[in-house]
mmCIF file as gemmi writes it, N, C-alpha and C atoms, coordinates in Angstrom:
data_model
loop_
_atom_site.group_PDB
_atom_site.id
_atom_site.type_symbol
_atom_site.label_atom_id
_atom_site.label_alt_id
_atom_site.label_comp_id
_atom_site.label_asym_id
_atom_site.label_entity_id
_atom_site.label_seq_id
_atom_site.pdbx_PDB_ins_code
_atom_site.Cartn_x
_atom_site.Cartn_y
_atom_site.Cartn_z
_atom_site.occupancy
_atom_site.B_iso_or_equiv
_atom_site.pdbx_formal_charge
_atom_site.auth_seq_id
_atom_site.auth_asym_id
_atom_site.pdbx_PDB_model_num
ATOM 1 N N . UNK Axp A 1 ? 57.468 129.313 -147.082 1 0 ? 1 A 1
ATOM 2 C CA . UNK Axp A 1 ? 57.305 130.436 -147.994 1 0 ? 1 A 1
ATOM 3 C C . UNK Axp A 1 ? 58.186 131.588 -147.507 1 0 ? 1 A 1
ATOM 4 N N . UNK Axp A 2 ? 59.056 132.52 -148.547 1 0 ? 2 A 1
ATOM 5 C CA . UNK Axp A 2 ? 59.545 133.09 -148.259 1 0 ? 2 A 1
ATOM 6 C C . UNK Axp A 2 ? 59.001 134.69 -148.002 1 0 ? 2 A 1
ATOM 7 N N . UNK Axp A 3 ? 59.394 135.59 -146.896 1 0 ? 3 A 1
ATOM 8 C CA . UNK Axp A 3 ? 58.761 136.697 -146.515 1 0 ? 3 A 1
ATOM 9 C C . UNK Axp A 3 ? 58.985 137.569 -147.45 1 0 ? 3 A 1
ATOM 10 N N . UNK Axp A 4 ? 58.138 137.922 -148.238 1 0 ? 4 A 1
ATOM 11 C CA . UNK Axp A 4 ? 58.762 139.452 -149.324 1 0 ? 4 A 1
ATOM 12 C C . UNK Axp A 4 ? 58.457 141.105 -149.23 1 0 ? 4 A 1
ATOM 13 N N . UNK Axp A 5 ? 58.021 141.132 -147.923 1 0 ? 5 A 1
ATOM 14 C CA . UNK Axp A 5 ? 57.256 142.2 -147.778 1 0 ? 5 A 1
ATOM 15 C C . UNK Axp A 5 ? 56.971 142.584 -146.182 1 0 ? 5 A 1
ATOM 16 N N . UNK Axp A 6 ? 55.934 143.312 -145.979 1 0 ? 6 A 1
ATOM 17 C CA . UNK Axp A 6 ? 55.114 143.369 -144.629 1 0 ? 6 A 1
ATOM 18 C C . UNK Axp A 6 ? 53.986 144.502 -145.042 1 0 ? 6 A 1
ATOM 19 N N . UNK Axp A 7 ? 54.09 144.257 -144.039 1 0 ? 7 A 1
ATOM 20 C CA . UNK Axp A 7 ? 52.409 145.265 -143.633 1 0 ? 7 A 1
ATOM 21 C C . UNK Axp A 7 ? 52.831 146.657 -142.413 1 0 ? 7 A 1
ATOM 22 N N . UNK Axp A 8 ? 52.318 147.61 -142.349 1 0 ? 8 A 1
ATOM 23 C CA . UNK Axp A 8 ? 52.85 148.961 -140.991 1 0 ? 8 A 1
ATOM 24 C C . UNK Axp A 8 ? 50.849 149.515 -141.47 1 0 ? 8 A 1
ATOM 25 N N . UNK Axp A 9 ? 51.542 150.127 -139.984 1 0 ? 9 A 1
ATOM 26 C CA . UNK Axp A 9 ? 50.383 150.807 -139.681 1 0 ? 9 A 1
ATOM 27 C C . UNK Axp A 9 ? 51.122 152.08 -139.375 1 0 ? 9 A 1
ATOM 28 N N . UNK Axp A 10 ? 50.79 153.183 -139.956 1 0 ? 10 A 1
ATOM 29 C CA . UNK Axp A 10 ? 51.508 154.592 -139.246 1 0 ? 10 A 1
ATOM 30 C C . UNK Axp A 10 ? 50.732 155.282 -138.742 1 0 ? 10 A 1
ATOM 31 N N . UNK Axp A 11 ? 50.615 155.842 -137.19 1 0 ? 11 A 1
ATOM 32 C CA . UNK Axp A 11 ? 49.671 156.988 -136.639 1 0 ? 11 A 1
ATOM 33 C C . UNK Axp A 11 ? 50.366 157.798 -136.164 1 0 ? 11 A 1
ATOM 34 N N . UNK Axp A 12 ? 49.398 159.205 -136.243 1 0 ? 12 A 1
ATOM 35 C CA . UNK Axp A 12 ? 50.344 160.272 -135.775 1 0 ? 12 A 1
ATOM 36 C C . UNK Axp A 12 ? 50.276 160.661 -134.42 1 0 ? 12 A 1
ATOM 37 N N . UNK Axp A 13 ? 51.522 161.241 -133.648 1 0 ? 13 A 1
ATOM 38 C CA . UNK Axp A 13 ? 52.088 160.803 -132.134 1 0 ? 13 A 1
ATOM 39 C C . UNK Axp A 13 ? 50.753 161.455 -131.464 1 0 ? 13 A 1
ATOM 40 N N . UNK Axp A 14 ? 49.905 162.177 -131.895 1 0 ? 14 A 1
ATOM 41 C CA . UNK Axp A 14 ? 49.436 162.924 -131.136 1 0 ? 14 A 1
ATOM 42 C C . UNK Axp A 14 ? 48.153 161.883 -130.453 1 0 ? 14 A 1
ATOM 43 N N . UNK Axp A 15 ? 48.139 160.495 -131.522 1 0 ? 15 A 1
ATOM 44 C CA . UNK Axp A 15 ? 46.755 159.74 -130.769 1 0 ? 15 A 1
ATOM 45 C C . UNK Axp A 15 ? 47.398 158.459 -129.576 1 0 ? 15 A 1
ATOM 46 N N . UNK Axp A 16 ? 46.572 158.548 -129.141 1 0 ? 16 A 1
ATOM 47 C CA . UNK Axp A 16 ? 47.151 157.168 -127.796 1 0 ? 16 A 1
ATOM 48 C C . UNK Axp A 16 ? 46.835 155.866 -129.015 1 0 ? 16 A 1
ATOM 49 N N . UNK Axp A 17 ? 47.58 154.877 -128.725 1 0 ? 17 A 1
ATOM 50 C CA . UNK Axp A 17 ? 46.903 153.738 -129.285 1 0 ? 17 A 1
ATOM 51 C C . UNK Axp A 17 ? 47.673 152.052 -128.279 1 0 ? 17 A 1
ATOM 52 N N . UNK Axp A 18 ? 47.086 151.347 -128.668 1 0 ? 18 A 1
ATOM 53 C CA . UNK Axp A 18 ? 47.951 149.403 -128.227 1 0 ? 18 A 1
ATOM 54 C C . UNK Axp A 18 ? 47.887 148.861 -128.93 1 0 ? 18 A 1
ATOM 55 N N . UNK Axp A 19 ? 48.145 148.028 -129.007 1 0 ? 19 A 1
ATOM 56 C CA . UNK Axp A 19 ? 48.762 146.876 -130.275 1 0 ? 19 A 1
ATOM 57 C C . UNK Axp A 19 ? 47.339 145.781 -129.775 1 0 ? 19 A 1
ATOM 58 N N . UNK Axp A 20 ? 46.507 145.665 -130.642 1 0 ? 20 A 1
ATOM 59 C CA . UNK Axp A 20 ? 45.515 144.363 -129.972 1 0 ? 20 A 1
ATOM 60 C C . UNK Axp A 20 ? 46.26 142.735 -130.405 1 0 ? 20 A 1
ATOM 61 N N . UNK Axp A 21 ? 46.663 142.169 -129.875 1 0 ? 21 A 1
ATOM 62 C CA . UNK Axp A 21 ? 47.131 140.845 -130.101 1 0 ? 21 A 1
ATOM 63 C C . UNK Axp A 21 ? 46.306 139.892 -130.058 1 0 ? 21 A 1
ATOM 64 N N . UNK Axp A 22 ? 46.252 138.933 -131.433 1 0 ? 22 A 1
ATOM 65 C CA . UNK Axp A 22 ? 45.226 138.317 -131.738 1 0 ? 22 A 1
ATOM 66 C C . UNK Axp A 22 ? 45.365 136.762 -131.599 1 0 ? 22 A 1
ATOM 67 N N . UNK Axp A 23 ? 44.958 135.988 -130.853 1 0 ? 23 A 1
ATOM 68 C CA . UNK Axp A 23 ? 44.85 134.299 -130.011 1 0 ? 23 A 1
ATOM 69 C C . UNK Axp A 23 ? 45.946 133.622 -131.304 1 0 ? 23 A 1
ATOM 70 N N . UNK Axp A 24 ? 45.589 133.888 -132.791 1 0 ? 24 A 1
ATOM 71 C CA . UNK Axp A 24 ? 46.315 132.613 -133.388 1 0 ? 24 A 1
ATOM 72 C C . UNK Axp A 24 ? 47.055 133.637 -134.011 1 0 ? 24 A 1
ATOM 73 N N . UNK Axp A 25 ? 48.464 132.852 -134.825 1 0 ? 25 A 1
ATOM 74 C CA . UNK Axp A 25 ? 49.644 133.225 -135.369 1 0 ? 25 A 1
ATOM 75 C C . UNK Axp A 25 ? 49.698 132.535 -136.517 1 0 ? 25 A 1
ATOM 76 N N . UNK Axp A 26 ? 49.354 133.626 -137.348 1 0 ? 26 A 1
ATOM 77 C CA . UNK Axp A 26 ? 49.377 133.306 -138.735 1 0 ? 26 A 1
ATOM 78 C C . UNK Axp A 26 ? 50.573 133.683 -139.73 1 0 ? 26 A 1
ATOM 79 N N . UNK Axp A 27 ? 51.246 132.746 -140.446 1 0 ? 27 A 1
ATOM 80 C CA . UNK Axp A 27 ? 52.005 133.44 -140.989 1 0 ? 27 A 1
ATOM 81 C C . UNK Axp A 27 ? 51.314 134.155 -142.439 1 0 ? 27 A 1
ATOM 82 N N . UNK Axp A 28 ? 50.398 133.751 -143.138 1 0 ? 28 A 1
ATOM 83 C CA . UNK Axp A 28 ? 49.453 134.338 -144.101 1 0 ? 28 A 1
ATOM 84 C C . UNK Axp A 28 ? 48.113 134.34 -143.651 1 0 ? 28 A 1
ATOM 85 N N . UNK Axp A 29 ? 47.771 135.333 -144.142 1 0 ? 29 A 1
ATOM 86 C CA . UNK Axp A 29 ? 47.897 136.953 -144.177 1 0 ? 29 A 1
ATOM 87 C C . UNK Axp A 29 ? 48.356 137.562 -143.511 1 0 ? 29 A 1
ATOM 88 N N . UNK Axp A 30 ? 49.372 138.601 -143.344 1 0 ? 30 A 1
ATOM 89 C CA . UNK Axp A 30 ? 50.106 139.148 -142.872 1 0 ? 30 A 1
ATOM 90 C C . UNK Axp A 30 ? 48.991 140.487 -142.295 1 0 ? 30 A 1
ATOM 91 N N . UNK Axp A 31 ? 49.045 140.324 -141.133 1 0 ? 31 A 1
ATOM 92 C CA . UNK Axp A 31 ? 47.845 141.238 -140.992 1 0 ? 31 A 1
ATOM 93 C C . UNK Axp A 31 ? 48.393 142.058 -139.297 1 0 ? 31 A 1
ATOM 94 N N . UNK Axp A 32 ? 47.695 143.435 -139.067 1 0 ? 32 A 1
ATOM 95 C CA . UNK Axp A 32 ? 47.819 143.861 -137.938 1 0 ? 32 A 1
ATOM 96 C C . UNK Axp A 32 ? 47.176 144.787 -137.165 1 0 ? 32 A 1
ATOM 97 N N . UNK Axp A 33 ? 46.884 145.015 -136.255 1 0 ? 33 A 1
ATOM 98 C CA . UNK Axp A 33 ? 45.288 145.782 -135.82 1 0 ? 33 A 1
ATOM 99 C C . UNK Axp A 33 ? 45.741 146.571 -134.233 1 0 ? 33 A 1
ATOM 100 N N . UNK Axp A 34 ? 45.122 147.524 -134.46 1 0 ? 34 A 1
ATOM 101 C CA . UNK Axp A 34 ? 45.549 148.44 -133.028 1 0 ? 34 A 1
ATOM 102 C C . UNK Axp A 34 ? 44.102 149.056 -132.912 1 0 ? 34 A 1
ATOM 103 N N . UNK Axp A 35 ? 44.293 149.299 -131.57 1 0 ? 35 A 1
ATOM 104 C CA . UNK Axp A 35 ? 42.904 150.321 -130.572 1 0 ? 35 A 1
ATOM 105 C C . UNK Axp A 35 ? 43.344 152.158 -130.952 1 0 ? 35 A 1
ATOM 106 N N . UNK Axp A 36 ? 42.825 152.383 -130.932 1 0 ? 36 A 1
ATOM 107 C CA . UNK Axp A 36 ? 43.172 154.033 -131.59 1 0 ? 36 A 1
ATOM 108 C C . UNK Axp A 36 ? 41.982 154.936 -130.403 1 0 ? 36 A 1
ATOM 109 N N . UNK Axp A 37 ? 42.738 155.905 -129.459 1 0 ? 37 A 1
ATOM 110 C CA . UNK Axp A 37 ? 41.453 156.519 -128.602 1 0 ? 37 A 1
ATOM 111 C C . UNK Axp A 37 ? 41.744 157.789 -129.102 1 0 ? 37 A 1
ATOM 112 N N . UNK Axp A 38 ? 40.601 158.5 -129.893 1 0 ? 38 A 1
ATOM 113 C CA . UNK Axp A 38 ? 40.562 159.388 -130.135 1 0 ? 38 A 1
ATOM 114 C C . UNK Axp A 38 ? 39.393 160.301 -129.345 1 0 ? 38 A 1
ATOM 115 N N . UNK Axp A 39 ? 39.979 161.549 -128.672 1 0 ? 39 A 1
ATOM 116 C CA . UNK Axp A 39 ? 39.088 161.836 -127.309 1 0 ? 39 A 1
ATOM 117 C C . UNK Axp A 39 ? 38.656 160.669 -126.302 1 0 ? 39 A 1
ATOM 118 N N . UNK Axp A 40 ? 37.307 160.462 -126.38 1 0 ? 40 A 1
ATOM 119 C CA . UNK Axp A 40 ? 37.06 159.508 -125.007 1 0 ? 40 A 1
ATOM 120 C C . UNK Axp A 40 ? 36.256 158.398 -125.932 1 0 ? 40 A 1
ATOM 121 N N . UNK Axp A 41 ? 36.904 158.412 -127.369 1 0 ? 41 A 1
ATOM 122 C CA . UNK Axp A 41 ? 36.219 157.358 -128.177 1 0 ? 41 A 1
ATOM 123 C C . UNK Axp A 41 ? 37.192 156.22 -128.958 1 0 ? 41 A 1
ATOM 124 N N . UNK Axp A 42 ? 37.309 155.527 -129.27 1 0 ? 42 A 1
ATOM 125 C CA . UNK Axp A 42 ? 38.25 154.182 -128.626 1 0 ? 42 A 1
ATOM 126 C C . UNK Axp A 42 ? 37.802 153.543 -130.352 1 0 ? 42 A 1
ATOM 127 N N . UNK Axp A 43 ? 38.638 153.187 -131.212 1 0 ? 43 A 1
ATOM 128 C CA . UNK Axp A 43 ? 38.407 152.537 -132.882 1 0 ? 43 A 1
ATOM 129 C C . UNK Axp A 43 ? 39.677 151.52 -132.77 1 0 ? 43 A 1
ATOM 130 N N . UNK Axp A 44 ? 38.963 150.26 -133.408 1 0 ? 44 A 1
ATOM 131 C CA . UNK Axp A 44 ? 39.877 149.57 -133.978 1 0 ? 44 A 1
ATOM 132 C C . UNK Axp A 44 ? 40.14 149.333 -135.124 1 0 ? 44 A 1
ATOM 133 N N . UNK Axp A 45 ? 41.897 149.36 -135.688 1 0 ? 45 A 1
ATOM 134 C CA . UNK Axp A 45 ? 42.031 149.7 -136.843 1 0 ? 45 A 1
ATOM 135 C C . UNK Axp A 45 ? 42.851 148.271 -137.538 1 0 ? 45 A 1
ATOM 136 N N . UNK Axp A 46 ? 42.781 148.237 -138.663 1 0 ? 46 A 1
ATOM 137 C CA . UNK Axp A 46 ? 43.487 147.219 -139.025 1 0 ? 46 A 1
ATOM 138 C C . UNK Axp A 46 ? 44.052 146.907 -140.61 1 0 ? 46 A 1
ATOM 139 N N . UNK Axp A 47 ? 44.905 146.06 -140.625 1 0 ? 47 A 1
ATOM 140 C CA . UNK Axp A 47 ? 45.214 146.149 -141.963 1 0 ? 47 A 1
ATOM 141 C C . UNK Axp A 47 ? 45.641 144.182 -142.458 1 0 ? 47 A 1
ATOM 142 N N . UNK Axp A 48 ? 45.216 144.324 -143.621 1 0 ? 48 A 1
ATOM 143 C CA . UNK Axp A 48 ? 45.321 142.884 -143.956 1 0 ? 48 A 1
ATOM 144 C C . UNK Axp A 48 ? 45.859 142.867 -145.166 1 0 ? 48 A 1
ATOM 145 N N . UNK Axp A 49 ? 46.724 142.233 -145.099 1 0 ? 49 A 1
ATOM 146 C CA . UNK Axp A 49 ? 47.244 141.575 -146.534 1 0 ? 49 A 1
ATOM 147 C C . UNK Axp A 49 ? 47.158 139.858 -147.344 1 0 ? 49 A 1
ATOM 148 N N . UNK Axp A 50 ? 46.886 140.257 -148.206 1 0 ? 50 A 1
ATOM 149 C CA . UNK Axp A 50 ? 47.352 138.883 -149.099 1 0 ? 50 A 1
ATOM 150 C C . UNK Axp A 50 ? 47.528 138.377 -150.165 1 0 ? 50 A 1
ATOM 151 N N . UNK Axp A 51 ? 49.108 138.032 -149.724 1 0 ? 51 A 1
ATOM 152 C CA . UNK Axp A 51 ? 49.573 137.878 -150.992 1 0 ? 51 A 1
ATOM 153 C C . UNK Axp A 51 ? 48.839 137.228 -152.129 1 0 ? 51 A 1
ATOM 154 N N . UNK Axp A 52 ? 49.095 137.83 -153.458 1 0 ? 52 A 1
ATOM 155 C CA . UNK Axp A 52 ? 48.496 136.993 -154.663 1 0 ? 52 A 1
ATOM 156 C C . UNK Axp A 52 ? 49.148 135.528 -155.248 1 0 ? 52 A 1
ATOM 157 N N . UNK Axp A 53 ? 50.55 135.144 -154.212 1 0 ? 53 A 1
ATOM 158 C CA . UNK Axp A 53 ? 50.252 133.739 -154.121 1 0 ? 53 A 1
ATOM 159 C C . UNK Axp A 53 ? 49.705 133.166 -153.253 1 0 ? 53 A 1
ATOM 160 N N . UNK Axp A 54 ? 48.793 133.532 -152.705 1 0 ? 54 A 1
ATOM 161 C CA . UNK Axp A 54 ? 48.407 132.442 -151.447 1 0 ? 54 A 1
ATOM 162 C C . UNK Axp A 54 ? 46.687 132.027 -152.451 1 0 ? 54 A 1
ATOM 163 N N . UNK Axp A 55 ? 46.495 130.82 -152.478 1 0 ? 55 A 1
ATOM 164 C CA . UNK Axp A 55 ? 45.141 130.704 -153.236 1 0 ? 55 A 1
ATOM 165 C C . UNK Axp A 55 ? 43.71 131.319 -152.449 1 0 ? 55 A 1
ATOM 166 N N . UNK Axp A 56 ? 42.97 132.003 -153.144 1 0 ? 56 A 1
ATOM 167 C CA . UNK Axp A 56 ? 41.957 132.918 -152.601 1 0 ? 56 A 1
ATOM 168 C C . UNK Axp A 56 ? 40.985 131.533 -151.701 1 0 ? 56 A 1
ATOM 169 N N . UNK Axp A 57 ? 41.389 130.489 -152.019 1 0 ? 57 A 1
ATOM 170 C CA . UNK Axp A 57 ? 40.239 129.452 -151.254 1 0 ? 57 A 1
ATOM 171 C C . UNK Axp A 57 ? 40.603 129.23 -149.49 1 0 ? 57 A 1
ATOM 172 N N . UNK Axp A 58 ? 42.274 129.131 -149.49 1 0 ? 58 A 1
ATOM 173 C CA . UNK Axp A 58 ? 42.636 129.394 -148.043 1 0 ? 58 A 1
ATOM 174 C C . UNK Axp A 58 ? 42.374 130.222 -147.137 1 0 ? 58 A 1
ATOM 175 N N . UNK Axp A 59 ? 42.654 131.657 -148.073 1 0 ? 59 A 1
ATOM 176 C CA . UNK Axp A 59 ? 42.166 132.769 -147.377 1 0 ? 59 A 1
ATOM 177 C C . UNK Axp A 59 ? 40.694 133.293 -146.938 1 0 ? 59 A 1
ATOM 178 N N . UNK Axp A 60 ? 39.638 133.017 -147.937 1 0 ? 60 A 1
ATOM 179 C CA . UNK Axp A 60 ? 38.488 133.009 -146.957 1 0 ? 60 A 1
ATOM 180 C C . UNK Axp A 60 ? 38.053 131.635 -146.465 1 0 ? 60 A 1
ATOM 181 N N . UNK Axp A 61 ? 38.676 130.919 -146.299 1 0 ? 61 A 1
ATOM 182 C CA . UNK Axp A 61 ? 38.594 130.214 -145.211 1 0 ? 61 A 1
ATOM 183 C C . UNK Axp A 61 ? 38.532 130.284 -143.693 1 0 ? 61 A 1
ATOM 184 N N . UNK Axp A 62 ? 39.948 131.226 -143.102 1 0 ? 62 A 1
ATOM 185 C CA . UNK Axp A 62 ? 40.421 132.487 -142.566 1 0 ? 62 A 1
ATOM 186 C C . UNK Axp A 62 ? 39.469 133.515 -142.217 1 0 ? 62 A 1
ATOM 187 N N . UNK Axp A 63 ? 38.484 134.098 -143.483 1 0 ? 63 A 1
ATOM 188 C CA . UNK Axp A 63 ? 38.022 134.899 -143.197 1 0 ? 63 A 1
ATOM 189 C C . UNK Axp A 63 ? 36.741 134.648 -142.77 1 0 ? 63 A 1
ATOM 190 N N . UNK Axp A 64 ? 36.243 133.691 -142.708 1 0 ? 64 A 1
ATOM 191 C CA . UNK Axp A 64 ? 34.891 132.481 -142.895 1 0 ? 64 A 1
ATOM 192 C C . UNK Axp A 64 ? 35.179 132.691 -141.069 1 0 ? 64 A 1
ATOM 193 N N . UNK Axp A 65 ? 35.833 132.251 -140.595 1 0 ? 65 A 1
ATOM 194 C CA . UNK Axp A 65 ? 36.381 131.922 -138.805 1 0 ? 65 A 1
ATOM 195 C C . UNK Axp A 65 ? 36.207 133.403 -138.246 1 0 ? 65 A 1
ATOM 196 N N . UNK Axp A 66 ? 36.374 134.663 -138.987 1 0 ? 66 A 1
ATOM 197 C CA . UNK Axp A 66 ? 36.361 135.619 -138.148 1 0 ? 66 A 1
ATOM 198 C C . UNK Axp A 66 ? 35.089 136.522 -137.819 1 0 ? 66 A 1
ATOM 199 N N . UNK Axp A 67 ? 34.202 136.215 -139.299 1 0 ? 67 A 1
ATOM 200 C CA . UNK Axp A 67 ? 32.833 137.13 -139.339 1 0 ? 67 A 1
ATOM 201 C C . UNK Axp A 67 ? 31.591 136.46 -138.479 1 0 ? 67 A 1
C-alpha cells in the first residue's frame, strides 16, 4: 500500500517530552505517542490514524490487542 499521508504531533518548546516506542511496527494505522511532563506530572499523548481504506474489521482487531 502506498503512503499518502502521515500523522505529527506538535508541542510547544516550552514542555519536556520522549518519543514512547511501541514493541510492534505497524504499517496501518499510522499512529504515534509521546510522554509530555508538565511540572512534576508526566501524560501520555497520542495520535492514531486510519485510513478509510483499510477495512474497519482489521483495525479493531488492532484495537481489540491494546484495551
Amino acid at each position: 500500500m502506498q503512503s499518502r499521508g502521515g500523522i505529527a504531533i506538535y508541542i510547544n518548546d516550552q514542555f519536556e517530552f520522549k518519543v514512547i516506542n511501541l514493541p510492534m511496527k505497524l504499517v496501518q494505522p499510522e499512529m504515534a505517542f509521546i510522554e509530555v511532563t508538565v511540572g512534576k506530572i508526566k501524560i501520555a499523548v497520542g495520535v492514531l490514524y486510519r485510513s478509510p481504506l483499510i477495512p474497519y474489521n482489521k483495525y479493531s482487531t488492532i484495537h481489540e490487542n491494546w484495551v
